[in-house]
C-alpha positions as CSV (number, residue, x, y, z in Angstrom):
1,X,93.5,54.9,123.1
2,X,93.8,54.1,126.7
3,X,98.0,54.5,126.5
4,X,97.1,58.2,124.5
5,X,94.8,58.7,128.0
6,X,97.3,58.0,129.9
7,X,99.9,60.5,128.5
8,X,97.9,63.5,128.5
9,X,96.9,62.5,132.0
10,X,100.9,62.3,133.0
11,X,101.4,65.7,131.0
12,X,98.8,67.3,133.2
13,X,100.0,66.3,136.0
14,X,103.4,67.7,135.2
15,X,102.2,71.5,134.6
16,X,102.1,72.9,137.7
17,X,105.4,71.7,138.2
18,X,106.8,73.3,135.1
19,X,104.7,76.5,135.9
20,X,106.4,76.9,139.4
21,X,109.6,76.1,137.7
22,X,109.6,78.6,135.4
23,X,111.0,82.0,136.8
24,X,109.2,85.2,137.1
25,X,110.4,88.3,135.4
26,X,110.0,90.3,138.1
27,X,110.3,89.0,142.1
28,X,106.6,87.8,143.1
29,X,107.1,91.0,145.7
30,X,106.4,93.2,142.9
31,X,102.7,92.7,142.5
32,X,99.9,95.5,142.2
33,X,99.4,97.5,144.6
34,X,102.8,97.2,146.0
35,X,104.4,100.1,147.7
36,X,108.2,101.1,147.2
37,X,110.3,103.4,150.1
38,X,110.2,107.1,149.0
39,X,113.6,109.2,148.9
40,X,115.7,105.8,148.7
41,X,117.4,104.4,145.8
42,X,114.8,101.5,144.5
43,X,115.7,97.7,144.3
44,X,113.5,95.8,141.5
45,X,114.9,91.9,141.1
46,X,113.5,88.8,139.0
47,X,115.0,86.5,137.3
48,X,115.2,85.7,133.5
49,X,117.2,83.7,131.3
50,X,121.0,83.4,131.7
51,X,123.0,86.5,130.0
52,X,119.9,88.2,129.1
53,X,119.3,91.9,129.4
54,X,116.1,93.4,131.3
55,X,114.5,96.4,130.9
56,X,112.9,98.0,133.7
57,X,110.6,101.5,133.6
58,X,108.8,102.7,136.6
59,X,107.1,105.7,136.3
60,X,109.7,108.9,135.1
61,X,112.5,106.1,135.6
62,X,114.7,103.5,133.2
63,X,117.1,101.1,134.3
64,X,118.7,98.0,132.8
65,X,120.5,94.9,134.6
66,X,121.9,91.5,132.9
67,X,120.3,88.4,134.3
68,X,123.8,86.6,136.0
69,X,124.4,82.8,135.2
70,X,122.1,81.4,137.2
71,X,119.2,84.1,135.8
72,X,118.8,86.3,138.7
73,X,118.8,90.0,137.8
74,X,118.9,93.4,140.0
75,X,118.4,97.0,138.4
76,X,118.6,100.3,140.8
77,X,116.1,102.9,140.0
78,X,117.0,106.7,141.5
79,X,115.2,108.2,144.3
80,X,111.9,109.1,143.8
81,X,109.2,111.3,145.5
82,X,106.1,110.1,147.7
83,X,102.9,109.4,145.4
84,X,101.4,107.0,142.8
85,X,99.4,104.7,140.8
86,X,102.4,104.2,138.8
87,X,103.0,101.2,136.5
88,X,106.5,98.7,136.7
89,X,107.3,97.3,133.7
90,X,110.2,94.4,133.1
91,X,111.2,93.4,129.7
92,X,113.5,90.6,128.5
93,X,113.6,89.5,125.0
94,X,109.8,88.6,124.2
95,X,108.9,88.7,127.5
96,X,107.5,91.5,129.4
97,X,105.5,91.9,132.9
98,X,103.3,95.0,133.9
99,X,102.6,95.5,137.3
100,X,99.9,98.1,138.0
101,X,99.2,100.5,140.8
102,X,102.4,100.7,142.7
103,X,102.9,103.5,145.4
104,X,105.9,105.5,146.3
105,X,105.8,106.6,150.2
106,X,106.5,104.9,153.7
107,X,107.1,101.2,154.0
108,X,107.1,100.2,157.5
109,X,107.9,96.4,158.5
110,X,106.5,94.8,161.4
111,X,106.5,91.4,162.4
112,X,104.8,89.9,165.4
113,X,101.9,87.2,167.0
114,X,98.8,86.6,165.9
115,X,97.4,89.9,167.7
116,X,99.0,91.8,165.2
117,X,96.4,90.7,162.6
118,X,93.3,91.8,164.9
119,X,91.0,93.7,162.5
120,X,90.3,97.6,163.3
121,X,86.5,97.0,162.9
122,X,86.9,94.8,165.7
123,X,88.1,96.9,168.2
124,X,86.1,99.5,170.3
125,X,84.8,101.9,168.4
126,X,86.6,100.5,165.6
127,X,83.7,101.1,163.0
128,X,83.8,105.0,163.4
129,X,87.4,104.2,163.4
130,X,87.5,102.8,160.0
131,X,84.9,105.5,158.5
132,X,86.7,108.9,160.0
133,X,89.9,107.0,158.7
134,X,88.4,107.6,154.9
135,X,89.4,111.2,155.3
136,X,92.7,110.8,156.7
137,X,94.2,107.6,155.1
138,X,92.1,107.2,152.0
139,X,93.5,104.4,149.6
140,X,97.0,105.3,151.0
141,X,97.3,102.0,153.3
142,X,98.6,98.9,151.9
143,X,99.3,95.5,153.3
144,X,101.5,93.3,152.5
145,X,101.1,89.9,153.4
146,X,103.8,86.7,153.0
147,X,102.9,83.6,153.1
148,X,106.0,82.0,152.9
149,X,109.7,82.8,154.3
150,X,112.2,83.6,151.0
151,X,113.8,80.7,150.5
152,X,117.0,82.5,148.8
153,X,118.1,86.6,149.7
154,X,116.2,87.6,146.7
155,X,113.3,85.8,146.8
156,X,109.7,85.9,147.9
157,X,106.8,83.6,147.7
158,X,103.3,83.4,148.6
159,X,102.9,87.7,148.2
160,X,100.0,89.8,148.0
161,X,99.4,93.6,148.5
162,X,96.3,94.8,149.5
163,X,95.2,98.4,148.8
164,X,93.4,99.1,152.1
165,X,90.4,101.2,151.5
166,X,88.0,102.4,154.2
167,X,85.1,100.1,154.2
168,X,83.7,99.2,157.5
169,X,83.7,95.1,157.2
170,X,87.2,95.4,155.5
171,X,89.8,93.0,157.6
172,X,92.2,96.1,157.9
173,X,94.7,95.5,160.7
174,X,94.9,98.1,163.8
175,X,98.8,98.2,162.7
């Protein structure tokens, strides 16, 4: 009994492990609420097994890539148009991901110090900020937020979107 304890103790401690090792279908910077550059050709990478042919819709578009021998995959979707709330969906095989709520407009990368991630309802006047901002910016903003460097060209780990929506106590940057 105590060697049967033992086992299923080892095998747990082993799942995570196997979890981060298994690859994701789509790149981890495809999550909801994600935001894609308007009027440019769009990127969408993952990996899957060796050889094996994805599938990828997003919104009016379809695309498909082969995963290369060593599993990493990259399809080109045309141009599209500024707007939203559209669904990315990767297939391979039996396997499929859905990503929900993904925009089409401006992406605009900034890096920088700590200061960057001062929150508008902190600043002067930043809570009539925020509220007249409801009119203007509505649930247009998004974040993104990395919490690790890529470790290879195609890869991302540790992100999150955030749909910014005009609350006062929201941690919404001044960026």
């Amino acid at each position: 009994m105590a060697r049967i304890a033992r086992a299923i103790t080892a095998l747990g401690a082993l799942l995570p492990l196997a979890a981060q090792a298994a690859p994701r279908l789509l790149d981890p910077m495809f999550t909801d609420h994600a935001v894609v550059q308007r009027g440019q050709p769009i990127a969408i990478w993952g990996e899957a097994a060796p050889g094996a042919q994805v599938d990828v819709a997003f919104g009016p578009a379809h695309a498909k890539a082969k995963a290369g021998a060593d599993g990493v995959w990259r399809a080109t979707l045309p141009p599209m148009k500024a707007g939203g709330r559209f669904t990315l969906t990767a297939s391979a095989g039996l396997e499929r991901l859905d990503v929900k709520d993904i925009a089409v407009g401006d992406v605009f990368l900034c890096s920088g110090q700590s200061n960057m991630e001062w929150p508008v309802g902190a600043s002067v006047n930043g809570k009539d900020e925020v509220a007249r901002s409801a009119d203007e910016v509505g649930e247009c903003a998004r974040e993104i937020v990395v919490a690790e460097a890529p470790r290879r060209h195609h890869e991302c780990r540790g992100v999150r979107w955030i749909r910014h929506i005009s609350q006062i106590d929201h941690p919404s940057t001044a960026l």
